[in-house]
N, C-alpha and C positions, 0 to 999 in steps of 0.2 A: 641467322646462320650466315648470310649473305657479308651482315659485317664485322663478324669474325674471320669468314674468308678474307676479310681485307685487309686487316689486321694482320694474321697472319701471314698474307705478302708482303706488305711493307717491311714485316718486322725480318723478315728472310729472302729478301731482295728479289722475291719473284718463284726462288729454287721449290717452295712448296707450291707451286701451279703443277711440276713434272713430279713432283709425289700424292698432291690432289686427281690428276689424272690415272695415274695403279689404281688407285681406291676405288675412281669411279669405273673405272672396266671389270675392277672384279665384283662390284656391287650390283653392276647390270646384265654382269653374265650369272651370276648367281639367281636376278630377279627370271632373268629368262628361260634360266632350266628349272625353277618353282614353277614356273607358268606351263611349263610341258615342253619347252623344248630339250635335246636331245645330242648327246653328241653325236659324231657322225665316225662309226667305228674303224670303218675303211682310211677315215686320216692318222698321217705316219704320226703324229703328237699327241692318238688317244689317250693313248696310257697316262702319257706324260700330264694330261689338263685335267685325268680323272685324279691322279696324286693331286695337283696344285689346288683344287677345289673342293677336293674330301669327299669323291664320289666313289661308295663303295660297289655300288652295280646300279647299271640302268633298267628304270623299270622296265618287262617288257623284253629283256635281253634273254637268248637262250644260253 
């Protein structure tokens, strides 16, 4: 995987590091509300990260 990633750069002068980066935040925001964490409802971009992540209700929510 590693040197595909480098390949990769090379071949795209670096620009796929700042589109390897998205992938990896939403892959580990993903891992971490599998794992049980939670959004936090009281922030003003709930709505907005439940859209962006496909979260239809939080467990646990009333």
């Amino acid at each position: 995987m590693a040197i595909l990633h480098l390949i990769i750069t090379l071949v795209s002068a670096g620009l796929s590091q700042l589109i390897f980066a998205f992938i990896y935040n939403r892959q580990y925001m993903n891992r971490m509300l599998t794992s049980g964490w939670r959004l936090d409802p009281s922030d003003a971009n709930y709505e907005l990260a439940k859209r962006v992540l496909y979260i239809r209700s939080e467990p646990g929510a009333v």
